[in-house]
C-alpha positions as CSV (number, residue, x, y, z in Angstrom):
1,X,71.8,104.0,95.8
2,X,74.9,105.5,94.2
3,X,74.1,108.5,97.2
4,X,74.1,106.3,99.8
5,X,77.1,104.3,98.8
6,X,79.6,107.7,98.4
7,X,77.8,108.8,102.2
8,X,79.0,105.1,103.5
9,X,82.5,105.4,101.9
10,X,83.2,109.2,103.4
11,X,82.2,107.6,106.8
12,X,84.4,104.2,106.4
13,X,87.3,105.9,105.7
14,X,88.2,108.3,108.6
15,X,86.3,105.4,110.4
16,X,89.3,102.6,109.0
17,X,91.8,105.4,109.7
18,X,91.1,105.6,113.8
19,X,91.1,101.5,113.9
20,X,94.1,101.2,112.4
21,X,95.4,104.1,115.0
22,X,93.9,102.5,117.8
23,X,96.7,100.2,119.1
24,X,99.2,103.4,118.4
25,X,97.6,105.1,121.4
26,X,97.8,101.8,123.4
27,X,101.1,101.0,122.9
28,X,101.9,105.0,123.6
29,X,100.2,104.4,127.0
30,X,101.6,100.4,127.5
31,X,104.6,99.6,128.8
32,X,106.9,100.9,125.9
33,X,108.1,97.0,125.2
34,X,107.3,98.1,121.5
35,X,109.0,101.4,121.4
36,X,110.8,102.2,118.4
37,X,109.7,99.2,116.6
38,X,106.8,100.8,114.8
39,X,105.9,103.7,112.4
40,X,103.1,105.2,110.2
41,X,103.9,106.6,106.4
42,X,102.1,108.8,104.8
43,X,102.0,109.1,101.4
44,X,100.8,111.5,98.3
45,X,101.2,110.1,94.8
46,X,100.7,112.5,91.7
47,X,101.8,112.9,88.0
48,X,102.3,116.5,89.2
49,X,105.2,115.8,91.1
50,X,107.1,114.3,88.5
51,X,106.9,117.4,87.0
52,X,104.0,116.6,84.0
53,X,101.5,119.0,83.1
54,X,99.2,116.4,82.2
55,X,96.7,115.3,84.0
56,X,95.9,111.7,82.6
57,X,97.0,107.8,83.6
58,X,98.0,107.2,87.3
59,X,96.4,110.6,88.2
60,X,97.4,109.9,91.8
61,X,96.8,108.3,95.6
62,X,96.7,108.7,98.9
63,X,98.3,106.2,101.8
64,X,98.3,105.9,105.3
65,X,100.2,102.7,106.3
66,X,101.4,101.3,110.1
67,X,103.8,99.2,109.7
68,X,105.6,96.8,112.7
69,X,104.2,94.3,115.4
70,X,100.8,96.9,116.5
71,X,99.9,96.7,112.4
72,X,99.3,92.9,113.2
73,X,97.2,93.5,116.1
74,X,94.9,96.6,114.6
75,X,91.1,95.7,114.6
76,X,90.9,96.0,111.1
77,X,94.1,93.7,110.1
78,X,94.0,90.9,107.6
79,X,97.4,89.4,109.4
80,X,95.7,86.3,110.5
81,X,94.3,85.2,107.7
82,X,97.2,86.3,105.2
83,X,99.7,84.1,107.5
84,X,97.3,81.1,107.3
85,X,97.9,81.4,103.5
86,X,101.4,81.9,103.4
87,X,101.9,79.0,105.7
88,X,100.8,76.9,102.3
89,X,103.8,77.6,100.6
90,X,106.6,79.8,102.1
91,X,109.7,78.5,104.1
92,X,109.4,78.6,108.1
93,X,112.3,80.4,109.2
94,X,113.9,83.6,110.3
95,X,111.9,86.4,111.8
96,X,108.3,86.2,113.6
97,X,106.5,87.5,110.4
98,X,103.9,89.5,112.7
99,X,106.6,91.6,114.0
100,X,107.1,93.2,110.3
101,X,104.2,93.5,109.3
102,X,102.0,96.2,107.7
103,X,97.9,98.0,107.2
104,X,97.5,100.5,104.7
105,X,94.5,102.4,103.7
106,X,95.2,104.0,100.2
107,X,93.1,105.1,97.1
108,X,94.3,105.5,94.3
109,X,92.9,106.8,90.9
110,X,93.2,106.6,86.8
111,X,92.3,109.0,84.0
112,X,91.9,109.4,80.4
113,X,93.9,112.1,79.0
114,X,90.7,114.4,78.4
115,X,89.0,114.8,81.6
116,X,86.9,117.2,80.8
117,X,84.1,115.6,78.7
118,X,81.4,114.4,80.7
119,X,80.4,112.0,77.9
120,X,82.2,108.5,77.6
121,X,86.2,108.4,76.1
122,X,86.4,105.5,74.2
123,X,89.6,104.5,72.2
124,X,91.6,105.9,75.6
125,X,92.3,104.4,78.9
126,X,89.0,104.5,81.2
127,X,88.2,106.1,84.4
128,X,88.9,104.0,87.8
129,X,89.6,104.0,91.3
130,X,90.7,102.0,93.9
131,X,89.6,102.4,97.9
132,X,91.9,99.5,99.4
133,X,92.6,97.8,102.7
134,X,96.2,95.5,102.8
135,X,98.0,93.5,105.1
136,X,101.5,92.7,104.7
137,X,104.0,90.2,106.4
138,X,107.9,90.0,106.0
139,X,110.0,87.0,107.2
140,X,113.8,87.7,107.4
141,X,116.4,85.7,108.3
142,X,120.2,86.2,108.3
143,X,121.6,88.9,105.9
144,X,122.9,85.9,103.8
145,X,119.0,84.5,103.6
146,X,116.2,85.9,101.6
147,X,114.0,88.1,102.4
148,X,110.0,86.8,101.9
149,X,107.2,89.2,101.7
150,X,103.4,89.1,101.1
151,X,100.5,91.2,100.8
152,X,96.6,90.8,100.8
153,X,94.2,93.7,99.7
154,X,90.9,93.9,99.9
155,X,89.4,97.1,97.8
156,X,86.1,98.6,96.3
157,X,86.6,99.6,92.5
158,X,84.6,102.4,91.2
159,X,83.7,104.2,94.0
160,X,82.0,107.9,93.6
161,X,84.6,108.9,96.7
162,X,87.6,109.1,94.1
163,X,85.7,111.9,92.0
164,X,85.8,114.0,95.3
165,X,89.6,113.1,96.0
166,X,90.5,113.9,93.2
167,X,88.4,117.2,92.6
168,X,89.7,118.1,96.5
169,X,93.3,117.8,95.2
170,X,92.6,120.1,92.6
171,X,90.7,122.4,94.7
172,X,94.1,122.3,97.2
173,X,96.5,123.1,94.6
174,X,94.6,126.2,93.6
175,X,93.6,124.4,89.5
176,X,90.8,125.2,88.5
177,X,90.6,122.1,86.5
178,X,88.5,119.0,87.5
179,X,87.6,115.8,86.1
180,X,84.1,115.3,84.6
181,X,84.0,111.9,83.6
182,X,84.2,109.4,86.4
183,X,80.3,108.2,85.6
184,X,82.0,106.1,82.9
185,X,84.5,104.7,85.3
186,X,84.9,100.9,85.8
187,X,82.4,99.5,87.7
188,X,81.1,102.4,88.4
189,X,78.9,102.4,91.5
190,X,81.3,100.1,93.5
191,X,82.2,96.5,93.3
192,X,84.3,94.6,95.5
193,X,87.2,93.1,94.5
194,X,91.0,91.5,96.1
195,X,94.9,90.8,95.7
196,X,97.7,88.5,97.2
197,X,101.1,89.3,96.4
198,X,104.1,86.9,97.3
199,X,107.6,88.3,96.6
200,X,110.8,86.7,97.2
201,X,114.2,89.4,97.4
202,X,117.8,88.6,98.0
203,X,120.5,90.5,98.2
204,X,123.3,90.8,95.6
205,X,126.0,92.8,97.5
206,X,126.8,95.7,99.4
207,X,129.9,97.9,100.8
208,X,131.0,100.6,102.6
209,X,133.3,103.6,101.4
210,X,133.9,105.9,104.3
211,X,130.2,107.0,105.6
212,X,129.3,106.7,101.9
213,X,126.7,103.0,101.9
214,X,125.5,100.8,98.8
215,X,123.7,98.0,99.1
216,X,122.1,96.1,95.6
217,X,119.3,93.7,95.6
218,X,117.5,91.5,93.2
219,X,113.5,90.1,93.5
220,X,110.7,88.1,91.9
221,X,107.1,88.9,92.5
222,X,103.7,87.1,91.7
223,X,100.3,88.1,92.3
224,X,96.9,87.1,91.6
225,X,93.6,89.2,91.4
226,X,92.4,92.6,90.4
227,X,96.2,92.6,89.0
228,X,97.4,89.4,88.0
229,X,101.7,89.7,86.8
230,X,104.8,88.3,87.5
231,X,107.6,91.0,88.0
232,X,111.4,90.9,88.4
233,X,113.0,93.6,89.9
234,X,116.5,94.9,90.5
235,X,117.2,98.1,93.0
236,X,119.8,99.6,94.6
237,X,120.6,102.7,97.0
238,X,124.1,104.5,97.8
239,X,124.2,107.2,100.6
240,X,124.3,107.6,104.5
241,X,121.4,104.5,106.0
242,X,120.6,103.0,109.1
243,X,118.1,101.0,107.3
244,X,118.4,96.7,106.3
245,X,118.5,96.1,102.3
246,X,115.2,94.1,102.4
247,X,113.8,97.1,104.2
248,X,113.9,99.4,100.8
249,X,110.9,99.5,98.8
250,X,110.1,102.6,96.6
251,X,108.8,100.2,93.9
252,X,106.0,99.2,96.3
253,X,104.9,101.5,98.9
254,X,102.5,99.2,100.8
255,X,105.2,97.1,101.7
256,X,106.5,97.1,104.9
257,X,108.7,101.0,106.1
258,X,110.5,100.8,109.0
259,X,111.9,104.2,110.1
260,X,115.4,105.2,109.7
261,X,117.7,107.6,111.6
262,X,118.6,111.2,112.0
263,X,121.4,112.0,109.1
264,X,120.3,109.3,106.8
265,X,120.6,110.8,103.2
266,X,120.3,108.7,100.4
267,X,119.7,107.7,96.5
268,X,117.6,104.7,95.5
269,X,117.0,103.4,92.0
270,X,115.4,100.5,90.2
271,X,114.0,98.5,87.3
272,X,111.4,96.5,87.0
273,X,109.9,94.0,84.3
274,X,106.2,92.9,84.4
275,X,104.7,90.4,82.4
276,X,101.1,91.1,82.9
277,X,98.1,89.4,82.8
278,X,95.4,90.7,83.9
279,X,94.2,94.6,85.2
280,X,90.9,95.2,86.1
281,X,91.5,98.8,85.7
282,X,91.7,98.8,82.5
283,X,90.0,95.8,81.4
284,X,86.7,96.1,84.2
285,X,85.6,93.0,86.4
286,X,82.3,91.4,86.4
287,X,80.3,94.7,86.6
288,X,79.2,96.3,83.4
289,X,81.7,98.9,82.7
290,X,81.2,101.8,80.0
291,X,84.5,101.9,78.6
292,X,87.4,99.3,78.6
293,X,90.2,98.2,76.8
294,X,90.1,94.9,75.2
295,X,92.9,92.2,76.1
296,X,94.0,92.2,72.4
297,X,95.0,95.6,72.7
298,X,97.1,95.7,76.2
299,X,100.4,95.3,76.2
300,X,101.7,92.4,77.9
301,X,105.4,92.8,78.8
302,X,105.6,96.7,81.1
303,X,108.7,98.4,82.1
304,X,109.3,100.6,84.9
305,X,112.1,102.9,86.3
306,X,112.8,104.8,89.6
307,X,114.7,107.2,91.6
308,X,114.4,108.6,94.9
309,X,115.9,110.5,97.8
310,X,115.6,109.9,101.3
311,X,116.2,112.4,104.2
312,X,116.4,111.1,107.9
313,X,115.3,114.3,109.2
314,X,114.7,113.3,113.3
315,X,115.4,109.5,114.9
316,X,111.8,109.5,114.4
317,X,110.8,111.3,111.3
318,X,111.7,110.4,107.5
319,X,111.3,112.7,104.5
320,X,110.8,110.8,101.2
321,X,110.2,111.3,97.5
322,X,110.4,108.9,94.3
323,X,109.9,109.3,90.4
324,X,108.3,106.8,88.3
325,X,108.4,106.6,84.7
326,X,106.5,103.6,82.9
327,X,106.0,102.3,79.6
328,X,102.4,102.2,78.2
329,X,99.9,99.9,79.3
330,X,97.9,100.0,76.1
331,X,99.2,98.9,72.5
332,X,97.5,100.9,70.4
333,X,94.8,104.5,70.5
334,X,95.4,107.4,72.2
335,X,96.0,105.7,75.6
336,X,99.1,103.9,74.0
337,X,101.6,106.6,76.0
338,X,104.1,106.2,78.6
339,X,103.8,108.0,81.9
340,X,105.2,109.1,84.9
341,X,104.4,110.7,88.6
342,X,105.6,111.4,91.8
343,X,105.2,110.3,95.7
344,X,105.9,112.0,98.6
345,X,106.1,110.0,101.9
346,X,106.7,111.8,105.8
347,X,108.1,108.2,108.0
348,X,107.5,108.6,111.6
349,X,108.8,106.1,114.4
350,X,106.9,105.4,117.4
């Protein structure tokens, strides 16, 4: 069964990739009326690139998002049904939400710090992964308003396809290390699980020193499902943009990335404080799981820092890369440590 569920998922995913492409190639060949007013990302997350010799935690992820008005018409998109929930609670003004909106296809994965026992790690943070589909929406108004955002993902933890991500990634970097554990993962065999995000940001202020920008931004974030927090964060960026404040968003990459401009060249930083609730990837769903980590012993307030530099290489084409330290997700055992990786992400405007 476990066979024919790792065959399905290495057919879904180039399979999601094309129909989230599809209206790329038909705006391309359209009339142009949406010219400029889209772009994909693609993104590689791993603790390698933040410079750690470690191989344990947020192991890393892969992302392919479309973000502007074709991510609201792909085949695959969520946009309808996200919109019908945020038209429950969130204020009807500014921008068509549609217009800014996004689909990403990511996995991501997690490791115990000794991957190479094939037997179960217990007092240590478990194996699991994450294939995910999410939708996103962003209404704007004037600079003066806030900025609303939300996000609904739909994922399969504890698929077998991470093992052979994450094996591949070694395999590409020429380390002849690989991860023997992921039987023990959670939910391991797949189970299906799902996310909605709402975040409110605003900004604080901004100015302009000769071709020298800053801009400084506040927001509050909620979310229920397979990760259930409230966050409040507080980011900034100085440098050469083209971009609008609420469009920054190294803290979250499945947000919606519009594309910037040829000479952009800037710093981004940030904080962030979570109070957490709930994470399935650490403490399992309703499948049995092998290993998890008990409630009692995960820590409940998380903190998080950034920085990042961003190169507007073309009109078209962006050149990104962040660093992420954060404080431990587990109170006591060996998991109890704090951790950090690294994300590229290439930005091009179509």
């Amino acid at each position: 069964m476990r066979q024919n569920l790792l065959q399905s998922l290495r057919l879904c995913v180039p399979a999601l990739a094309c129909l989230m492409a599809w209206p790329a190639a038909q705006a391309a060949q359209g009339s142009g009326l949406n010219a400029g007013a889209n772009s994909w990302t693609l993104g590689i997350e791993n603790d390698l690139f933040a410079g750690s010799h470690r191989d344990a935690d947020y192991t890393g992820g892969f992302m392919f998002t479309m973000s502007g008005p074709d991510a609201s018409r792909a085949l695959i998109s969520m946009d309808p049904i996200l919109g019908a929930i945020d038209s429950l609670w969130l204020p009807n003004r500014g921008s068509d939400p549609s217009s800014k909106a996004g689909l990403q296809i990511s996995m991501q994965a997690w490791t115990p710090d000794d991957t190479d026992s094939k037997a179960a790690v217990y007092n240590d943070r478990p194996y699991a992964s994450l294939l995910a589909l999410t939708s996103t929406r962003m209404t704007v108004g004037s600079d003066a308003e806030p900025a609303w955002a939300s996000s609904l993902t739909i994922g399969v933890i504890g698929a077998g396809f991470a093992e052979d991500i994450h094996r591949g990634f070694h395999s590409l970097i020429g380390s002849g290390h690989s991860p023997r554990g992921y039987s023990h993962q959670i939910s391991d065999g797949g189970e299906p699980t799902l996310r909605y995000t709402l975040r409110r940001q605003a900004l604080l202020g901004e100015g302009t020193f000769g071709s020298t920008r800053q801009d400084f931004k506040w927001g509050i974030e909620g979310s229920v499902g397979y990760l259930t927090e409230a966050v409040l964060t507080a980011s900034g960026r100085i440098g050469r943009f083209s971009t609008p404040w609420w469009s920054m968003y190294p803290e979250r990459s499945e947000f919606y990335a519009p594309r910037g401009s040829e000479g952009d060249l800037y710093l981004s930083y940030g904080v962030t404080g979570k109070l957490r609730g709930y994470n399935a990837m650490l403490e399992g769903q309703f499948r049995h799981s092998d290993v998890t980590v008990r409630r009692s012993n995960l820590e409940t307030l998380i903190g998080e820092a950034w920085f990042g530099v961003t190169w507007g290489i073309t009109n078209s084409t962006t050149l990104s890369y962040v660093m992420r330290y954060q404080t431990s997700e587990i109170e006591s055992g060996k998991g109890a440590r704090d951790f950090g990786s690294g994300g590229v992400y290439l930005n091009y405007g179509y």
